[in-house]
C-alpha positions in Angstrom: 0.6 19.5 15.0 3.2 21.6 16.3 5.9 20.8 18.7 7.7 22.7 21.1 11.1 21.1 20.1 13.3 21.4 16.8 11.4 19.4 13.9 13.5 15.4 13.7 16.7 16.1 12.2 17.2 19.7 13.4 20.1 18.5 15.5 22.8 16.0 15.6 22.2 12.3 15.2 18.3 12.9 14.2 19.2 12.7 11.1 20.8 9.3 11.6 17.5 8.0 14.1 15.2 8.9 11.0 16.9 7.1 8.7 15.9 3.7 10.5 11.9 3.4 9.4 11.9 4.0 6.0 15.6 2.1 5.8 13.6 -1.2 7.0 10.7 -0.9 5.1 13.1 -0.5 2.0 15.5 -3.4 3.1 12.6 -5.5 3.5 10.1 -5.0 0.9 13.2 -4.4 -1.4 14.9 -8.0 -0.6 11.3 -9.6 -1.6 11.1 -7.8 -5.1 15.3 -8.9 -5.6 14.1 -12.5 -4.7 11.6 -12.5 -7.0 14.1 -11.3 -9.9 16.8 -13.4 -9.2 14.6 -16.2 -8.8 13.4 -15.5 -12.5 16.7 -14.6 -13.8 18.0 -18.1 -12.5 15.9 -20.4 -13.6 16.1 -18.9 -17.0 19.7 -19.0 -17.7 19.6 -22.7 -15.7 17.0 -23.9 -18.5 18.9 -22.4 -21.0 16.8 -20.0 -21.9 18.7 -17.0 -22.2 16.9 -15.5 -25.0 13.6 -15.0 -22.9 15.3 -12.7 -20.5 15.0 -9.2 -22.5 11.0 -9.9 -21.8 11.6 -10.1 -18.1 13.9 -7.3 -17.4 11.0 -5.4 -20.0 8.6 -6.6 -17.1 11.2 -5.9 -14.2 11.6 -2.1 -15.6 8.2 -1.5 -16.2 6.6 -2.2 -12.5 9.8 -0.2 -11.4 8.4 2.6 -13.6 5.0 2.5 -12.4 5.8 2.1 -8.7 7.8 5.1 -8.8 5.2 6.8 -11.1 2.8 5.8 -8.3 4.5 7.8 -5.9 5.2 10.5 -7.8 1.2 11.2 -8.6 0.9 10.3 -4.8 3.4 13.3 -3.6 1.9 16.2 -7.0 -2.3 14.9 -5.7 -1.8 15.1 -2.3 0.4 18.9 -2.8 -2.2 20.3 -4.9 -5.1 19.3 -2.0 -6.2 21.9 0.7 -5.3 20.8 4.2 -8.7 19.2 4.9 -8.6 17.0 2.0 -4.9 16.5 1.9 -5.4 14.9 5.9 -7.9 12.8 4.5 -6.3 11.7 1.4 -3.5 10.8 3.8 -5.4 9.2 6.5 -6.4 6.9 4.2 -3.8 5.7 2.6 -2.2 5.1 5.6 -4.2 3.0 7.0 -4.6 1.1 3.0 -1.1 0.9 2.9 -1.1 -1.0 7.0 -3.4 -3.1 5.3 -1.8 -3.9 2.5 1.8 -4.5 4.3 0.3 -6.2 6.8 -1.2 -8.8 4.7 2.3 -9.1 2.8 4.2 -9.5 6.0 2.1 -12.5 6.8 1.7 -13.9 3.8 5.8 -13.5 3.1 6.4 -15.6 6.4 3.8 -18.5 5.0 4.9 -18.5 1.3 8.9 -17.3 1.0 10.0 -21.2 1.4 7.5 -22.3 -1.5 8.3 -18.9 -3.4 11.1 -21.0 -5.7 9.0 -23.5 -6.8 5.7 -21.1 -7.3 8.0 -18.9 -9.6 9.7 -21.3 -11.8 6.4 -23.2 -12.5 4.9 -19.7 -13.4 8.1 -19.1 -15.6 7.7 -22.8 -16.9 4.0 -21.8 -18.3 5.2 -18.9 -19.8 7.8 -19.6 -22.0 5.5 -22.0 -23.8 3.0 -19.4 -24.5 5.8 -16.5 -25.5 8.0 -13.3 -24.3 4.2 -11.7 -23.5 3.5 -14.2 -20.7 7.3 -13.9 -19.9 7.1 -9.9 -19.5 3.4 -10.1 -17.7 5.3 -12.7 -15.1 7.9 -10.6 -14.0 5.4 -7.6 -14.5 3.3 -8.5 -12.2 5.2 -10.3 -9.5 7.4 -7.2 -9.0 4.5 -4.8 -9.5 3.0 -6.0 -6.6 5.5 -5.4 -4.7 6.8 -2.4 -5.9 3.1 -0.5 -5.5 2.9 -1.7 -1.7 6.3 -0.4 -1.2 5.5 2.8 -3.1 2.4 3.2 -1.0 3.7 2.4 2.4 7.0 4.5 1.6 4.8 7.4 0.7 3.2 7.2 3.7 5.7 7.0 6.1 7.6 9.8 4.3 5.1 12.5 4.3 3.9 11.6 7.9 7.4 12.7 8.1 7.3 16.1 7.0 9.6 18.2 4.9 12.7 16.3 5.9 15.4 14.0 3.2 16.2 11.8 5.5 13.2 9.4 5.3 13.9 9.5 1.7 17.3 8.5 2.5 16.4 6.0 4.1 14.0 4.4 2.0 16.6 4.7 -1.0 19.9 3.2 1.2 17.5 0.1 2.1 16.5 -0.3 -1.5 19.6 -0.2 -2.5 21.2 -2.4 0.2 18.3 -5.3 -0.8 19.3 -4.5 -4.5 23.0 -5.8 -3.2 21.6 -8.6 -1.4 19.5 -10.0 -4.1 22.7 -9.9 -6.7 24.5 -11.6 -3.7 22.3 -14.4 -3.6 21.9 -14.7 -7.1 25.6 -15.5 -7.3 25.4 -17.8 -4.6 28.6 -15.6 -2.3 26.0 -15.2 0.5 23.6 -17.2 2.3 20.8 -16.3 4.3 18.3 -17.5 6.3 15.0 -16.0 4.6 12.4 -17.6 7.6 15.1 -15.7 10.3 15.4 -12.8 8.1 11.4 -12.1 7.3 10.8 -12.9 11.0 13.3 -10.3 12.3 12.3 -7.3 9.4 8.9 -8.4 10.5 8.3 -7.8 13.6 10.1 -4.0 13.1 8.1 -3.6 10.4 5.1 -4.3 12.3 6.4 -1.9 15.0 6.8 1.0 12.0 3.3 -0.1 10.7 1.4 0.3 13.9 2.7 4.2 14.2 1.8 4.7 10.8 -1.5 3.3 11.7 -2.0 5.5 14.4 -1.1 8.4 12.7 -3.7 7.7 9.7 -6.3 7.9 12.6 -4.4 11.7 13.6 -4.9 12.6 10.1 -8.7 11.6 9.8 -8.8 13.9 13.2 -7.6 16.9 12.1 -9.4 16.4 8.7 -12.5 16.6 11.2 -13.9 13.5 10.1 -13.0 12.0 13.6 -13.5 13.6 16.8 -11.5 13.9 20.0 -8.2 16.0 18.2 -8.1 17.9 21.9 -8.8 14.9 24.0 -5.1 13.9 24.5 -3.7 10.5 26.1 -0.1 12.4 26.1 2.2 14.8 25.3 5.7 13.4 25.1 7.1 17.3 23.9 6.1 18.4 27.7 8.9 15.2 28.7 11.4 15.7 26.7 11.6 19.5 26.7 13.1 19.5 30.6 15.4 17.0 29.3 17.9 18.9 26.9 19.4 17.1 24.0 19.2 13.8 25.5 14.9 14.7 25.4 15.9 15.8 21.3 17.7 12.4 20.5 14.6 10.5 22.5 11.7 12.2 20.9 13.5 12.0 17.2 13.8 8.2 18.1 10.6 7.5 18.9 8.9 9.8 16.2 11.4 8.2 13.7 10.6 4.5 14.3 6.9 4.8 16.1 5.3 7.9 14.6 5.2 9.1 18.2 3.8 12.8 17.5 4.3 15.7 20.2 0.6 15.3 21.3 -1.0 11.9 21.1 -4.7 11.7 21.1 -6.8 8.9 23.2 -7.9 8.0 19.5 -4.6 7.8 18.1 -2.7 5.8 21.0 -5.9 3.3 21.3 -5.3 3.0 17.2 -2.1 2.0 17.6 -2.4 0.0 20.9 -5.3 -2.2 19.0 -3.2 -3.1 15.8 -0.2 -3.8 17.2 -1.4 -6.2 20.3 -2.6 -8.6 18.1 -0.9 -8.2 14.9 2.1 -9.0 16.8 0.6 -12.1 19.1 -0.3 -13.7 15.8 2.8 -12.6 13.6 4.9 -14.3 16.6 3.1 -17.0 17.1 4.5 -20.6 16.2 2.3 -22.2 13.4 1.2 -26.1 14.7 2.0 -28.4 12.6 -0.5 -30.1 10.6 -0.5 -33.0 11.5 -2.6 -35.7 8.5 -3.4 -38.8 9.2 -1.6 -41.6 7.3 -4.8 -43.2 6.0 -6.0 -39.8 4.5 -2.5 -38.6 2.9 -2.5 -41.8 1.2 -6.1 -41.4 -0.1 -5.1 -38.6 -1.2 -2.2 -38.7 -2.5 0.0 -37.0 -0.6 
């Protein structure tokens, strides 16, 4: 839908506003594919086992490959569509891809301090069935992330127009997580992962909840849900009276929220349902389980 105002990144510091989204998503899924490498890359030189790490780079490269392959088929599909089918093609996904990330965010926060251990007794397993276990490890722990990261990147960026700087964005945060991980791998920085995830969390919750409710836009102007004139609000009409301070507030909030010049009763109640409780529940202290002596030691524990 068309906006009265210049398109994000038409005037100064858009460009810089726009870089923000796609930067976290790519620091923060990017930092949980490095963990995963240097995690493998570690143990294996530890153990001594230097030989079986041409199988896991081979694994490493290859779910690099085919997450950028992904998006690559993504971005030629959704071109070649006709406007109904290409809002539909991305309604969907976007709401896939919230699925997927959201899932990942909270099962990141419940697993990244047994992540170590999981890894290395995966790695353990391998290397006494061969380099093909090896390769299919490293394959498929970074695949996973690297499709979801593909997906959700893809998403955000097209949502986003015509404009680089999403793209920029999304490459400076992988790149920055690429630096991290070879930092920790060396042991010259430490970070608090449980602090870190918490923090990239909650902003990437934020960023997944306007991708959310723009999936739902999509499906609208695809046809396939009504209510595209029924409006809840139309920040442009705000921000036009304002001058460029209006410019650097709408670019702010369509960069980080998806906030689109219209927003339709459907789309705000989209985004207003995910991110209430995704949020309560993502900030939520987990109680600790508390098991009775008696039981632990029947069972071992």
């Amino acid at each position: 839908m068309s906006s009265t105002l210049d398109p994000p990144g038409a005037h100064p510091g858009g460009a810089g506003l726009l870089l923000l989204g796609n930067y976290l998503i790519g620091l923060r899924e990017g930092l949980e594919a490095s963990l995963v490498v240097s995690i493998l890359i570690a143990y294996l030189v530890k153990s001594g086992a230097r030989k079986a790490l041409p199988p896991v780079w081979g694994g490493v490269s290859t779910a690099v490959g085919l997450s950028v392959g992904f998006s690559v088929v993504l971005s030629v599909a959704s071109g070649e569509m006709r406007f109904r089918t290409q809002e539909t093609f991305g309604g969907v996904l976007s709401l896939i891809a919230v699925g997927l990330v959201t899932w990942m965010v909270f099962w990141m926060r419940r697993t990244a301090r047994f992540m170590k251990a999981e890894l290395e007794g995966k790695v353990d397993s391998a290397l006494s069935l061969g380099s093909g276990a090896l390769f299919a490890v490293a394959f498929l722990a970074v695949g996973r992330e690297g499709l979801e990261t593909a997906l959700f990147l893809w998403t955000n960026i097209n949502n986003a127009g015509s404009s680089a700087q999403p793209i920029a964005g999304a490459v400076l945060g992988l790149l920055t997580a690429a630096l991290l991980g070879y930092l920790l791998y060396r042991g010259g920085l430490k970070l608090n992962l449980k602090r870190f995830f918490t923090i990239t969390g909650v902003a990437l919750i934020v960023v997944a909840a306007g991708v959310f409710g723009y999936g739902f836009h999509d499906l609208q102007e695809a046809s396939i849900i009504p209510g595209l004139s029924t409006l809840a609000l139309e920040p442009h009409t705000w921000f036009t009276g304002m001058g460029t301070p209006g410019r650097w507030l709408q670019t702010a909030l369509q960069g980080v929220f998806n906030l689109t010049p219209q927003v339709t009763v459907v789309q705000a109640l989209a985004w207003t349902v995910y991110i209430v409780p995704v949020m309560a529940l993502f900030l939520r202290r987990a109680r600790p389980l508390l098991v009775p002596a008696q039981h632990a030691a029947g069972t071992g524990r």
